[in-house]
Steps between C-alpha positions, in 0.01 A plus 500: 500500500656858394416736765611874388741673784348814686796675481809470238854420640806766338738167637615220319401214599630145488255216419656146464838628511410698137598795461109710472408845354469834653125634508418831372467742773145596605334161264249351689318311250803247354611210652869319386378189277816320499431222765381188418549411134584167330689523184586229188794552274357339195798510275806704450515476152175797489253240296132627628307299695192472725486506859554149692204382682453629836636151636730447241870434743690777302350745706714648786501781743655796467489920652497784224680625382667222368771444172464121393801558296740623771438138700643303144839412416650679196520264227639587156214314221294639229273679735724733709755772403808662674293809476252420739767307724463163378211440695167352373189680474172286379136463595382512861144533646406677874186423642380592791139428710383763748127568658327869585270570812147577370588852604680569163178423348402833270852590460767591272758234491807447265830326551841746403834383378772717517691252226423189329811356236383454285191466238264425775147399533264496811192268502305533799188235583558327170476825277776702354468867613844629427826481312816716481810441297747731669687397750585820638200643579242451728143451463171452662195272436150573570382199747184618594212337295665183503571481881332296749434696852322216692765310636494277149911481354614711248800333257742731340729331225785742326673357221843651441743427206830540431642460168876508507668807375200704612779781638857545380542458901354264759187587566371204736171328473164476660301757738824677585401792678169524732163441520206720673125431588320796439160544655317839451140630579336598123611822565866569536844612340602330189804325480826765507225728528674752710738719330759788689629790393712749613448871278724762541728407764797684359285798568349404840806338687576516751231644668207282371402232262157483315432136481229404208341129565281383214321227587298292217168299673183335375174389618423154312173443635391858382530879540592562859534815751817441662747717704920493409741550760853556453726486766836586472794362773871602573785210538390471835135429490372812612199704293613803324239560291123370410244624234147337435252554192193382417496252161283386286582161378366277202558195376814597230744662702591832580783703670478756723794712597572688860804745561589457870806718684770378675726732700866510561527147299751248510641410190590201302876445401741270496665618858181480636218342333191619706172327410218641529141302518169620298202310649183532315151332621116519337213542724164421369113497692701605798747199524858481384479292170883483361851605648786488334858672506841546304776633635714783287782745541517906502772561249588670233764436205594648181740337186664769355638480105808701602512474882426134554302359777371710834254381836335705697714800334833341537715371233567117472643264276341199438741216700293235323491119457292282289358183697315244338259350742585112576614516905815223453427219647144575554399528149254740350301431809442880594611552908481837633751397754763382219448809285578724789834344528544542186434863535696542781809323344467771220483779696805379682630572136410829522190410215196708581305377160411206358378428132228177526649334211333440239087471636303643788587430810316281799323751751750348774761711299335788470434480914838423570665798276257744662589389870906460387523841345563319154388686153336275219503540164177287377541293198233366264657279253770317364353460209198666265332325197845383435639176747845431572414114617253282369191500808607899537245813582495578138178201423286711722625890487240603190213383719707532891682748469222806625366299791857418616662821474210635694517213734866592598435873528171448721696269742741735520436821484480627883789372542794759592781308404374481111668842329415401105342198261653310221368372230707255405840376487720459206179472258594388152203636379640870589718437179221467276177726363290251699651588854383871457130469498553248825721714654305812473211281606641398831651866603122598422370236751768568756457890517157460480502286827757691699636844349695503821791317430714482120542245239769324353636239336803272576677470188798322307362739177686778570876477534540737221318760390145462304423605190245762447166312462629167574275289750756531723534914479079514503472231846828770683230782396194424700667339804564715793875297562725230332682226696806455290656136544843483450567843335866592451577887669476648114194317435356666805606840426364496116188428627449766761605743280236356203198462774583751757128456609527112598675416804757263518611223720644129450254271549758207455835560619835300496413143479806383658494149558698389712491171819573579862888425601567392070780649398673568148774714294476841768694671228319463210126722477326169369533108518387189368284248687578165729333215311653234770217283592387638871761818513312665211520840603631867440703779641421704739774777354224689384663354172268208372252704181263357278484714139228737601662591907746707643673510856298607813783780524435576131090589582602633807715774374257602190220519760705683728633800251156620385277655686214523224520081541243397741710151637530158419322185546838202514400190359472373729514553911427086573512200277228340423390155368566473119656673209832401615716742227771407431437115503157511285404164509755289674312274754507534787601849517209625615469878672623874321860618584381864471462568882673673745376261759458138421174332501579371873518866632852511551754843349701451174764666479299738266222604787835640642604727204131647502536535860819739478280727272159495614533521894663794730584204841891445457593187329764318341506149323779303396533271201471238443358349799733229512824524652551128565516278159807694350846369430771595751691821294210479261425900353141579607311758375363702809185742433328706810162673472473760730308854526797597701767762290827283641517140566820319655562117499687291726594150402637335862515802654740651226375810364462460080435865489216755457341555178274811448184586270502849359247744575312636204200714401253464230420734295212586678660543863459140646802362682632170416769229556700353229852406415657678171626258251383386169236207561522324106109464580358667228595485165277745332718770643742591239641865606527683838746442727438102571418390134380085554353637868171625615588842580223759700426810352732654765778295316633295739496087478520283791410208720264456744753251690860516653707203390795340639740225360561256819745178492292240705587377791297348823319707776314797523427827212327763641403810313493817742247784346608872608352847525765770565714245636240308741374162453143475403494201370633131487479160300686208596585131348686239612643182392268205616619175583308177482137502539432376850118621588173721369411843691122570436392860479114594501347806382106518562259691283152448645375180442810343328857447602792489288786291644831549381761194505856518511789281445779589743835391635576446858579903557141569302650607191301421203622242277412699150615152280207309746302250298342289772174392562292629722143365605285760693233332778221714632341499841132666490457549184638325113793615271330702285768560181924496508737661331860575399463785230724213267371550159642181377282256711247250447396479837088514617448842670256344733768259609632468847812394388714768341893502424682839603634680245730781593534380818122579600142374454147601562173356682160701517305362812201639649587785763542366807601107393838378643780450252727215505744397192747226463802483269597231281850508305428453119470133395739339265469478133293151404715511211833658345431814465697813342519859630656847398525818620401603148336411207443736219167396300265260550662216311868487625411416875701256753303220418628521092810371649456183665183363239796339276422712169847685401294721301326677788623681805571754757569859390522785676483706161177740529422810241325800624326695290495837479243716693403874384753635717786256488648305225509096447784358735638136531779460729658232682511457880876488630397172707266246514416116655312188407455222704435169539256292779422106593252409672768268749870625533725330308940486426624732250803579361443678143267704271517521128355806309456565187435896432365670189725660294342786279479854384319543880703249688801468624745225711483612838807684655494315785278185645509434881323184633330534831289214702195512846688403772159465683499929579628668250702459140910436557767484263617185399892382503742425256271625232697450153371592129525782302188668316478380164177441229484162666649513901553215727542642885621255700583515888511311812203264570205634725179399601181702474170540337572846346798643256543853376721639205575829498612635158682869429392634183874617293276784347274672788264735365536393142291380256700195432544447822231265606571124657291226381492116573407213264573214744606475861608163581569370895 
């Protein structure tokens, strides 16, 4: 029996250790629907199919919201893609049974979902009464003449379905984001049918605000005398303003607006994002009928074409990230808890906006950006009447698009945080005569809905100039702002001075990719990939670029030196589940390498170079983050981040010396911190004073780190950030010794808790190389989801059982559950297996040398191409190892290679044999052989299950100085 709640809770709450949805302030007359529901996953290949039979044993229970496609195990077959993570989608049905008391008799009654993924259709006591294709929109589904009110049981079946590529990112599957029971007397507010407005603040502030509520109601069983009362509440509850009119309401609806005052306001911002509460009931015959509430902020914010972003009066830029919306581990399974975490992680970062790439985003979002002081950019569509994947938006935008676009902007639209609407996202339509008709149609429907806020587009259509009359030139004209991805500086500049009406900001930034303690080639400004089976992976120098990217410093410096540029969206602040560039579809690579955190939570190295530029708190970072698995004497390439002007580092205790950023000035007055040197990051530059560098229009060219050449050895680096001499800042590694135990960490966001795992040595000093596995056990309440932030796994996200990588793991418990984890070291190989540090492509990995073909093998030859700012580059590494395992030790005494000999190979300048002496690899004794085409090593006989070769290249950074290996013989 549903029995509606008197009052509404503001709390989450935590119902079968799920994590549960956040009511709307001042709602009264919805009740959470997510209990209770049994679920079948048909298929997973997305063939449609009818519901089982009530009885039939597929059937099992299950909370909303819930992502069937999160609890599978990525499998690589004709039905999944590495752009949606690998993991099946399909056809699953939810039905659920429920009885109302016989007081809801007479009343209006519809079920709400805030997302269904995807093509969905509700049948509800054996008759269809709904469907909805999008899976990014929510929807609601008239109930009432079909519902029985006696006791009797009602049966709701939703169908949703899945066809794989539906996104060009995981999306997740099933009734993903939550339910509501909505019962309403006849007469009361339509859905989203308050709206709130703030006029003339800029005019008013800061003595008053004139708040204008709207509210849209109806009277279904006929014209009806009713009375509207707005009330309007501070953050802290209290009353600070009330208006009441008399309406007359029919059965279409109507709106009715009220302008109510509000006194020395707090405002909405960022710093300190005060909510305010707009509570609006119906009385009718002398009895409250309807009450109903939204909360909203008083703010005010301006995009200027030549002054860039402003709130509340005070210039800004845009510190932005783009997040898809898949929660790790957790799926698509929308948790207000986990996207606050997310939130605050980003802020952390010094982010204060986020883009909801590429669709609308779940209402938990738009809560938890409003509460966190987060801005949102709102995003339609990825696509338009054009798809990019097969099951794509683009079969339902001619007849969907309308309803869906005003679907997003209803849902959102009180909502502080939101500052402007998009359209779309890299539309391939926008190229052609078709796209302009749509696109004007859609900036129609958006102003039309809410003049408040401006329209844009994200686009990959303008990176040069348009031409007069061109569908891209005519789409720039009637939006209010562009979101350039992955303009060059010029690029930018041309256009401002073409459109000087359209404001302009990078929707897409960077795209980076890089994985959390990889490293690779510090001195050259891009790199090749890791195609070694399980270490496929790429640098975190800032230095690993797909054809279309640039570095993070690279955005952040164009961003930085004009003001008329309203900020940047990076692609992207977290990975997320699917399009794993640069690895396409290599199974089971499964999650992006565009964040700056990974998809576990935990800080790349990149998080840290946005840090340094977007926050004021002193801080310094030091790369990489692994001063343990070097060679002794070995030249490492030492980076610090720091928002500090002088940082010293100490290896031992030694002083290596202070190195200082100079202070500069843009053009338009803003202070800055920057080395001066040419950068060879942007090739477009031909003149000036750094030709081959980006170069401000002060003139100067820099980096955005200090860098330091350091000769390994053992202990403890420390980088020391100063401020006129005084330490404000420190970062310190150490050299870790064997892994001897796991520290837990917790950090608790309402309902959920995120525990943190870490591999250790006996003086707690995390073992970065860690592999082990670690099985988490929880005490009043389940594992929910794990983690590592490892791109390169194939292991099941709801699985208790996760290996560390990096040293460190994750477990999401309900809050409040005790944590325990035990450690197992990784198991041997079942069979001979083959290892390397590196392997350049996809078909000269480990394994090529051991399967007995001479005409495959290892190679750690790659080719880069070139990017728009930096030309094609294939050079070899200075040093690299392969390896050989047995399942059982075994005596050995020699190794014979034989190593490719072409116009990108070379014999080795040196080969040094090491074995596992049970901790860690030793050099063997009386090694003898010189390097040759084909090399026998011998040396004296030892026993073990492991043996590593360790091969100097003769021409390091060459192009013919690769290593390959046709055969390895033991």
């Amino acid at each position: 029996m549903i029995a509606l709640a008197a009052a509404a809770t503001t709390a989450p709450v935590v119902l079968g250790g799920a994590p549960r949805a956040v009511a709307e302030p001042g709602s009264q007359r919805s009740v959470d629907f997510g209990g209770d529901w049994r679920f079948s996953l048909l298929n997973t290949t997305g063939e449609d199919a009818q519901a089982p039979a009530p009885d039939d044993p597929s059937w099992r229970a299950v909370e909303l919201p819930h992502d069937w496609s999160i609890e599978l195990d990525p499998v690589d077959d004709e039905f999944t893609t590495g752009g949606t993570g690998f993991l099946p989608g399909g056809l699953g049905w939810y039905r659920k049974t429920f009885a109302l008391p016989p007081e809801t008799a007479g009343k209006k009654i519809s079920v709400e979902f805030d997302g269904v993924y995807m093509d969905s259709e509700t049948i509800f006591n054996g008759q269809r009464v709904g469907a909805h294709p999008y899976g990014y929109t929510g929807f609601a589904i008239d109930l009432t003449e079909l519902t029985r009110t006696d006791g009797g049981e009602n049966e709701l079946l939703v169908k949703a379905r899945n066809q794989i590529p539906s996104s060009r990112w995981y999306s997740g599957s099933g009734i993903y984001r939550d339910v509501h029971l909505v019962v309403t007397d006849p007469v009361h507010v339509v859905r989203h049918g308050i709206t709130v407005t703030t006029p003339g603040l800029a005019e008013s502030l800061p003595g008053r605000a004139t708040v204008h509520v709207d509210t849209t109601a109806v009277a279904e069983s006929g014209a009806t005398r009713a009375e509207l009362t707005v009330v309007l509440r501070d953050p802290e509850g209290a009353e600070v303003a009330r208006a009441t009119t008399p309406v007359d309401l029919a059965p279409q609806p109507r709106t009715f607006g009220l302008d109510l005052r509000v006194d020395d306001p707090q405002l909405w911002s960022v710093a300190s994002p005060a909510l305010h509460t707009a509570e609006v009931s119906l009385s009718a015959g002398g009895s409250a009928v309807d009450s109903t509430g939204t909360p909203f902020g008083i703010r005010w914010f301006a995009f200027d074409p030549e002054r860039g972003f402003s709130l509340n009066g005070e210039p800004m830029k845009l510190q932005g990230v783009n997040l898809h919306h898949d929660l790790g581990a957790l799926g698509a399974a929308t948790s207000y808890d986990a996207i606050v975490r997310q939130l605050r992680i980003m802020r952390s970062m010094g982010v204060n906006a986020v883009r909801t790439s590429h669709n609308p985003p779940s209402p938990q979002l738009l809560r938890a950006a409003e509460r966190e002081g987060v801005l949102l950019q709102v995003e339609a569509f990825d696509c338009w009447r054009t798809g990019k994947t097969d099951h794509d938006y683009h079969r339902f935008f001619d007849e969907h698009s309308d309803a869906d676009l005003t679907e997003m902007i209803e849902a959102a639209k009180n909502c502080p945080a939101v500052i402007m609407w998009s359209i779309g996202n890299e539309i391939p339509d926008s190229t052609s005569p078709v796209g302009v008709p749509i696109a004007r149609r859609l900036v129609d429907r958006v102003r039309a809905l809410d003049p408040t806020r401006p329209v844009v587009i994200g686009s990959d259509k303008h990176r040069s100039v348009p031409a007069d009359g061109s569908p891209q030139d005519e789409i720039l004209r009637m939006l209010d702002g562009v979101g350039l991805n992955y303009n060059n500086a010029s690029s930018v500049d041309e256009l401002h001075a073409k459109y000087p009406q359209v404001f302009l900001f990078e929707s897409e930034s960077s795209s980076e990719t890089s994985t959390r303690g990889v490293y690779d080639s510090p001195h050259q400004l891009n790199t090749g990939e890791n195609h070694t089976p399980g270490k496929r992976g790429t640098s975190s120098y800032d230095n690993n670029l797909s054809s279309w990217t640039y570095s993070g410093e690279y955005g952040l410096k164009k961003d930085r030196d004009r003001a008329f540029f309203a900020g940047q969206f990076l692609w992207s602040g977290i990975d997320y589940i699917g399009e794993p560039t640069p690895y396409s579809d290599v199974f089971p690579v499964k999650a992006s390498f565009f964040g700056a955190v990974d998809t576990a939570g935990f800080a790349k190295d990149q998080y840290h170079l946005f840090r340094s530029q977007w926050t004021r708190e002193p801080m310094v970072h030091l790369v990489p983050m692994n001063w343990t698995d070097h060679r002794p004497g070995e030249p490492v390439a030492v980076w610090t981040h720091s928002n500090a002007p002088t940082v010293e580092l100490l290896l031992n205790g030694r002083s290596l010396g202070e190195k200082s950023f100079d202070r500069k000035t843009t053009t338009d007055g803003r202070e800055y911190l920057e080395t001066t040197e040419p950068t060879g990051d942007d090739k477009t530059v031909t003149d000036g004073p750094f030709p081959g560098s980006y170069t401000s229009p002060n003139g100067s060219a820099g980096k955005l780190h200090l860098t330091w050449e350091v000769p390994f050895e053992p202990g403890e680096l420390v980088a020391v950030a100063k401020r006129d001499g005084a330490e404000v800042a420190r970062d310190v590694l150490r050299t870790a010794g064997a892994a001897a135990e796991v520290r837990l960490s917790r950090e608790d966001v309402g309902a959920l808790s995120f525990v943190t795992a870490e591999v250790v040595d006996a003086d707690g000093v995390l073992v970065p190389s860690a592999e082990h596995e670690l099985t988490f056990t929880a005490t009043g309440g389940q594992v929910l989801g794990t983690d590592n932030g490892k791109q390169d796994s194939a292991e099941n996200y709801g699985s208790a059982t996760r290996k560390a990588f990096g040293g460190k793991a994750l477990a999401i418990v309900p809050a409040g559950a005790d944590v325990r984890v035990t450690m197992a070291v990784p198991a041997r190989p079942a069979e001979t297996t083959a290892d390397a540090s590196y392997s350049g492509s996809a078909d000269t990995v480990p394994a090529a040398m051991i399967d007995g073909d001479p005409a495959t093998g290892w190679s750690n030859h790659y080719a880069k191409e070139a990017t728009g700012l930096l030309p094609a580059i294939s050079a070899a590494h200075a040093r690299d190892w392969v390896s050989i395992a047995w399942p059982e030790p075994r005596q050995v005494d020699a190794a014979e290679l034989t190593f490719t000999v072409d116009s990108a190979h070379a014999v080795p300048a040196s080969i040094e044999v090491r074995y596992w002496d049970g901790s860690r690899f030793v050099p063997v004794r009386g090694q003898s052989g010189d390097p040759a085409a084909t090399t026998r090593i011998t040396f004296e006989p030892v026993t073990t299950d492991r043996l590593r070769i360790e091969l100097t290249t003769a021409n390091p950074d060459a192009e013919n100085g690769f290593l390959g290996i046709g055969e390895l013989l033991v």
